[in-house]
C-alpha positions in Angstrom: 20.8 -35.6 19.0 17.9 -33.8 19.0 17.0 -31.0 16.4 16.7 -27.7 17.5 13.2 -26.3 16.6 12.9 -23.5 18.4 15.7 -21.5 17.5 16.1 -19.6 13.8 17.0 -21.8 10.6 19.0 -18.8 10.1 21.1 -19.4 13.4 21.5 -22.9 12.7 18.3 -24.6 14.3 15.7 -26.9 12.2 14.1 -24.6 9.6 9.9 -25.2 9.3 10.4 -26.5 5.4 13.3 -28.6 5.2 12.6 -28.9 1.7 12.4 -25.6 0.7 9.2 -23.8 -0.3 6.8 -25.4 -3.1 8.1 -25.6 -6.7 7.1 -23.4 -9.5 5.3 -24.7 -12.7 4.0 -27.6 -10.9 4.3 -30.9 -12.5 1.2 -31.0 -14.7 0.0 -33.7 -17.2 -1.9 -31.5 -19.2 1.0 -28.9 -20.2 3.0 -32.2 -20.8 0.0 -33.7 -23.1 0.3 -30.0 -24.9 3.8 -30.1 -25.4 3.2 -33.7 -27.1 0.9 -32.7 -29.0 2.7 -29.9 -30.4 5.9 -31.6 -31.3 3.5 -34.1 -33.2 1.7 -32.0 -35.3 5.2 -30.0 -36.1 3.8 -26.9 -34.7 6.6 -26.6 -32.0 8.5 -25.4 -35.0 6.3 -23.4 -37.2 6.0 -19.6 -37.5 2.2 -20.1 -37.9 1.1 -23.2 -36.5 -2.1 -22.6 -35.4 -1.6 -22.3 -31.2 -0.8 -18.7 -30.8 -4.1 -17.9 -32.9 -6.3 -19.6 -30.8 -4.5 -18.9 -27.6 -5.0 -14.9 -28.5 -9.2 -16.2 -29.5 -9.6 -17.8 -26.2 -8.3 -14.7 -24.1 -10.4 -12.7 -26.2 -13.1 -14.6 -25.3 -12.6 -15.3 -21.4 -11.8 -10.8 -21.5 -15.0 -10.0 -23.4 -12.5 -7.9 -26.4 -12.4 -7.8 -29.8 -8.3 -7.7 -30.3 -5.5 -9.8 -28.0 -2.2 -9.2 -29.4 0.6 -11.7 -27.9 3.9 -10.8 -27.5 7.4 -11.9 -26.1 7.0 -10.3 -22.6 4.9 -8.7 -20.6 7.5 -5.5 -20.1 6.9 -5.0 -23.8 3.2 -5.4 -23.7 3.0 -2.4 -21.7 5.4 -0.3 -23.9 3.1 -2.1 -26.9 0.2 -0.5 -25.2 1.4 2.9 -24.7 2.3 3.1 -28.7 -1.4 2.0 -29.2 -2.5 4.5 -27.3 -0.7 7.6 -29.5 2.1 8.2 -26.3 5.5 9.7 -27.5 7.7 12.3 -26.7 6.7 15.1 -24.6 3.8 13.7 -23.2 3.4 12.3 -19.3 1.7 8.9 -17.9 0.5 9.6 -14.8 1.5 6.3 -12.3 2.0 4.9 -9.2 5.0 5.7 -7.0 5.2 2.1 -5.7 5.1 0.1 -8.8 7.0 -2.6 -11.3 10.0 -0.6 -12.6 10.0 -2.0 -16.3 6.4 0.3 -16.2 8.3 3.8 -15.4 11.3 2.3 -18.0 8.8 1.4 -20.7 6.8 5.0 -20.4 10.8 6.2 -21.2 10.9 3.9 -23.9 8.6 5.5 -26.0 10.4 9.1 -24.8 7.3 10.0 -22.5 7.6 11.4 -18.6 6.5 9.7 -16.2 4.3 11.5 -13.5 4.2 9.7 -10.2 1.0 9.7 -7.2 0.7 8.3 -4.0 -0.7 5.1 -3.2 -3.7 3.8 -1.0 -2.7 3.3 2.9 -4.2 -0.5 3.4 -3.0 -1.9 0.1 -0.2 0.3 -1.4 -1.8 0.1 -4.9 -2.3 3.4 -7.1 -5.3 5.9 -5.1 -7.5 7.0 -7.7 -8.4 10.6 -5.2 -4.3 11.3 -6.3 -4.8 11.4 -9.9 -6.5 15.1 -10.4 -3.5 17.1 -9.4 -1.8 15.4 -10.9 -3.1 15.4 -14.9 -1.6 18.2 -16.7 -1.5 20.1 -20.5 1.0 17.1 -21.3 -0.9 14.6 -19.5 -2.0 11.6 -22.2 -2.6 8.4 -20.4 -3.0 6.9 -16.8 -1.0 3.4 -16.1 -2.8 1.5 -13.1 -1.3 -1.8 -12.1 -2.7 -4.3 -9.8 -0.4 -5.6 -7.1 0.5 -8.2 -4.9 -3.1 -9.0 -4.2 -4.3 -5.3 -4.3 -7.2 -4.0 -6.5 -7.2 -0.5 -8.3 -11.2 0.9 -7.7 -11.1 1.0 -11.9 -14.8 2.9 -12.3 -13.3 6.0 -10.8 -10.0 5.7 -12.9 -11.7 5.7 -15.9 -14.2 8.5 -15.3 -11.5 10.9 -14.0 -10.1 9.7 -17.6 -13.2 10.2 -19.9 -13.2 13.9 -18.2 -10.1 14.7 -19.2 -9.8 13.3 -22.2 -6.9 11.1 -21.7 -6.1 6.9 -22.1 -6.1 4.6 -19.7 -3.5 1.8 -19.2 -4.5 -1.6 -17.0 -1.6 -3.6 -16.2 -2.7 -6.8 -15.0 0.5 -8.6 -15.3 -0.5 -9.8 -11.7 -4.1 -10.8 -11.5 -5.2 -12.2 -14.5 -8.6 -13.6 -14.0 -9.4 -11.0 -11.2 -12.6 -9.2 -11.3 -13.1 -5.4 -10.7 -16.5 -4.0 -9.6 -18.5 -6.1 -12.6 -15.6 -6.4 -14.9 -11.7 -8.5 -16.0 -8.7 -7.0 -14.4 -7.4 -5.7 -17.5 -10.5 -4.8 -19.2 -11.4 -1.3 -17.7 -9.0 0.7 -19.6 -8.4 1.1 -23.2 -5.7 -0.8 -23.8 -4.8 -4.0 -21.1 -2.0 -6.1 -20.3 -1.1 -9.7 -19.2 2.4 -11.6 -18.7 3.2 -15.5 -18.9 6.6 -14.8 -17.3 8.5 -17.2 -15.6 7.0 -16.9 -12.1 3.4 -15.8 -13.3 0.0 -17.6 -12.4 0.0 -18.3 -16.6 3.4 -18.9 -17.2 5.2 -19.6 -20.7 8.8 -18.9 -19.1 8.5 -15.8 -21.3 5.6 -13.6 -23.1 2.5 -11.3 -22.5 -0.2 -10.0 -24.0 -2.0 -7.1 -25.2 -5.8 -6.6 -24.7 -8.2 -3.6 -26.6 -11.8 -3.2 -27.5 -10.6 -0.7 -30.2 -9.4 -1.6 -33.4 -7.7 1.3 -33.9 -5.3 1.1 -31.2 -5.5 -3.1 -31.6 -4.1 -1.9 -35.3 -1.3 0.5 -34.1 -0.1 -1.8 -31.8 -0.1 -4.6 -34.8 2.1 -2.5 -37.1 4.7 -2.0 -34.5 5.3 -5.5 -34.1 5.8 -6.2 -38.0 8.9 -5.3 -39.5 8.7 -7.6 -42.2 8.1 -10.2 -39.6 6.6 -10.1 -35.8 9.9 -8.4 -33.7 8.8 -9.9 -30.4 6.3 -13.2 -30.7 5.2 -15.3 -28.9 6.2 -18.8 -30.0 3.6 -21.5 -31.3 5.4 -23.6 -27.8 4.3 -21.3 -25.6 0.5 -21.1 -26.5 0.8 -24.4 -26.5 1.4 -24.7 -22.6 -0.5 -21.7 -22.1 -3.8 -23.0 -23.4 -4.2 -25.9 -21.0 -3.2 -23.6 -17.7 -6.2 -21.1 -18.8 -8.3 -23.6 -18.8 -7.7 -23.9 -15.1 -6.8 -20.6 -14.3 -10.5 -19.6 -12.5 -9.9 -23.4 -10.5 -6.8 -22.7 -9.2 -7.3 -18.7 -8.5 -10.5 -19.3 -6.4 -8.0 -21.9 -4.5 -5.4 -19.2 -3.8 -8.2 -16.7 -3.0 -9.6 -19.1 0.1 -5.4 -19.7 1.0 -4.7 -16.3 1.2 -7.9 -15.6 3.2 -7.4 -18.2 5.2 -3.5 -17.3 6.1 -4.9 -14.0 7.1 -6.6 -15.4 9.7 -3.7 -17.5 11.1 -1.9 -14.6 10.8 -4.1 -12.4 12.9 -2.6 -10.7 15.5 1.2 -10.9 14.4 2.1 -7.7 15.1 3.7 -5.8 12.5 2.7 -7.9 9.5 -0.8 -7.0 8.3 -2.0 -8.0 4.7 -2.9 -5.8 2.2 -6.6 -4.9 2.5 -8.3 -3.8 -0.6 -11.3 -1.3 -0.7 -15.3 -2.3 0.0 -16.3 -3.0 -4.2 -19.1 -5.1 -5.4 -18.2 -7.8 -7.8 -15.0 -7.8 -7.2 -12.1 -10.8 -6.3 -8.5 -10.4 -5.8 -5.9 -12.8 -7.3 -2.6 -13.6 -5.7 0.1 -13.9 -7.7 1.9 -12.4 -4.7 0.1 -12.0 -1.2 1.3 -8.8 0.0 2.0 -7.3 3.8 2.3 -4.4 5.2 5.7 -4.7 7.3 6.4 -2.7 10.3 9.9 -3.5 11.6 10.0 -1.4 14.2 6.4 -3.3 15.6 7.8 -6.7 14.5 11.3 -6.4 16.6 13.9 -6.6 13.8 14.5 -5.0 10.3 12.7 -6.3 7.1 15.6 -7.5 5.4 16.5 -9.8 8.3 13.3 -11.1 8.5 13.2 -11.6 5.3 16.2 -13.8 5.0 15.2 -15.7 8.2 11.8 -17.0 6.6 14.1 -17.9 3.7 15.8 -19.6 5.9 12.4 -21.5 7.1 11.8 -22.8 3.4 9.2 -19.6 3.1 8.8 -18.1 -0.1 9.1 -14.2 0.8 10.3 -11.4 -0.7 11.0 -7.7 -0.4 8.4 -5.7 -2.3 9.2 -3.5 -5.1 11.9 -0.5 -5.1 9.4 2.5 -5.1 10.1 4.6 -8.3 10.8 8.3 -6.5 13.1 6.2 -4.1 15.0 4.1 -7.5 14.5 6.2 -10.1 16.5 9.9 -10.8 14.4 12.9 -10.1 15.2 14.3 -13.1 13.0 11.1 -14.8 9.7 11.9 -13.4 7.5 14.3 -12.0 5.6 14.5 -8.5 3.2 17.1 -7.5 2.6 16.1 -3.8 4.1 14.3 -1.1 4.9 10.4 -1.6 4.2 9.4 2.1 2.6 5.7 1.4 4.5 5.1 -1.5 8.1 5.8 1.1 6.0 3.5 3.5 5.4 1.1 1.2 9.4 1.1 -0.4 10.6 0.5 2.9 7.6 -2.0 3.9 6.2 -4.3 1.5 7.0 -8.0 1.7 5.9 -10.2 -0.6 4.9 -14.3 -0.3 5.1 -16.5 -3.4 2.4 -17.7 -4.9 3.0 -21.6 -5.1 2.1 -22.2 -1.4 -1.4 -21.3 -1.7 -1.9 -24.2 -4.0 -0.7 -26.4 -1.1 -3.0 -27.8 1.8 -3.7 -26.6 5.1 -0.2 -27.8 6.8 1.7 -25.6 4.2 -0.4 -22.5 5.2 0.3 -23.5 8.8 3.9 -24.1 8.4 4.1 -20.2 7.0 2.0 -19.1 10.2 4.3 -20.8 12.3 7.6 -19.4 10.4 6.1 -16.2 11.3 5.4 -16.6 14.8 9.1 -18.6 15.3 10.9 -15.8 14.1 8.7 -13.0 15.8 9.3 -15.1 19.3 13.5 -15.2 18.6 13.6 -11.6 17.2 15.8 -10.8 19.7 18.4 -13.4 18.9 18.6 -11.7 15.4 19.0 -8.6 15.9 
């Protein structure tokens, strides 16, 4: 009997990846060495054996800062950096509509109110022209994140900031080892963050990280986390695995970088999925921890959540995007001051591929290409 290629996994015909969609950690000798050689120096087991120090002096190094904090997520990082930077109650963070909901929570968490702008048309990131209207008398920091391939123009973040007198916030849970006109993703603002969470480009399973060139901050953020004892560490296993991943971090991001660009072009001319396309800025590289589209159901010929499940169904890795904030989020929990149009566009239009596949070679870029075009052809079947 012969398999049925041509019509959706999702209807029962052959799906593109039989096996599924790439696995993620890949197997990797040199994480295993690290875990060897932790359990045999005893350090696995130790509340100060050694690792987590120099995994905080290496990213203190490859960030050009004085002061890396670890932690036990990356969520807490970001409430860790808005303590640093003197937020509390009654002040606002000004953010993005369309971003990681643990950022509006933790701007809660230290009793502060989130303030929510519109984001850029080609890349659905925070636009740095929304900020003005919307600082205020309470206004005490800006939270910029980096997502799904998309690049925050920092520079103009961080002026509007100086003028006003306010902190800045880089979340760079998503592109560690990015650069930003001259400069580390993460390394603009006053305070930065990373994440090793399970599905990260450095991944631990669990942790994150605080970044500041101020000692100060770098200090207020320290005696939050002692209680007698750190509240939320990182453990000496996790630097451990962590150490040998950052060595290769740069490798590997400059092979998802030529992936992603090069799954752009086999993607060119699918209507109604377009990449996200970051602003013209010199010295500046994207990272993909997710490659982010711009989703147009009605252009495409069925609904996003169908399509989504259908390249699921083809072994693809993709994803709905983020909940926007104004859309999740009760609207007596934040303030707006103008319309939310991308950040609405972007709720109901952001899809999201996986990482893992853009470590693969050029038939796994293809086989996502072809995923795409199979299920565009059949659209009206599933319907």
């Amino acid at each position: 009997m012969t398999a049925d290629t041509s019509r959706p996994a999702l209807l029962g015909g052959e799906s593109i990846r039989p096996l599924g969609p790439p696995d993620w950690p890949l197997g990797d000798e040199a994480v295993l060495d690290a875990l060897r050689e932790a359990y045999a120096d005893g350090s696995w087991g130790r509340y100060q054996g050694g690792r987590v120090a120099r995994l905080e002096q290496h990213l203190a190094e490859m960030h050009g800062v004085e002061h890396v904090l670890t932690c036990g997520s990356g969520t807490f990082a970001v409430e860790l950096a808005l303590r640093a930077c003197k937020i509390g109650a009654g002040d606002e963070v000004v953010m993005a509509a369309y971003d990681y909901g643990g950022n509006f929570l933790s701007v809660h968490a230290v009793g502060a109110r989130p303030v929510l702008v519109d984001v850029d048309a080609d890349n659905w990131n925070l636009a740095p022209e929304n900020l003005a209207a919307a600082i205020g008398s309470a206004t005490r920091a800006i939270l910029v994140s980096h997502l799904h391939g998309g690049l925050v123009p920092m520079r103009e973040v961080v002026e509007l900031a100086a003028r006003h007198g306010i902190s800045v916030i880089e979340d760079a849970a998503q592109t560690p080892g990015a650069r930003i006109e001259g400069k580390q993703a993460g390394t603009w603002g006053d305070v930065g963050v990373l994440s090793f969470g399970g599905s990260k480009l450095l991944t631990a399973g669990r942790g994150g990280a605080l970044m500041t060139r101020n000692a100060a901050a770098a200090q207020r953020a320290r005696l939050h986390l002692q209680r007698g004892n750190h509240i939320c560490p990182l453990s000496e296993l996790q630097a451990a695995v962590l150490m040998p991943q950052l060595n290769r971090l740069a490798h590997h991001n400059a092979r998802r970088l030529h992936a992603a660009q090069q799954l752009a072009q086999l993607l060119h001319g699918a209507t109604g999925m377009t990449p996200f396309r970051n602003r013209p800025m010199q010295e500046s590289m994207p990272v993909y921890y997710k490659m982010g589209f711009q989703y147009d159901a009605e252009a495409f010929g069925i609904g996003r959540e169908r399509f989504v499940a259908a390249l699921r169904a083809e072994g693809i890795a993709l994803d709905e995007g983020f909940r926007a904030l104004h859309v999740e989020r009760s609207p007596q929990r934040w303030r707006g001051v103008a319309p939310l149009t991308e950040a609405e566009r972007a709720h109901n239009g952001t899809v999201v591929l996986h990482h893992p596949v853009l470590l693969g070679d050029d038939e796994a870029l293809a086989q996502v290409a072809q995923a795409v075009q199979k299920i565009r052809l059949q659209a009206p079947l599933l319907r």
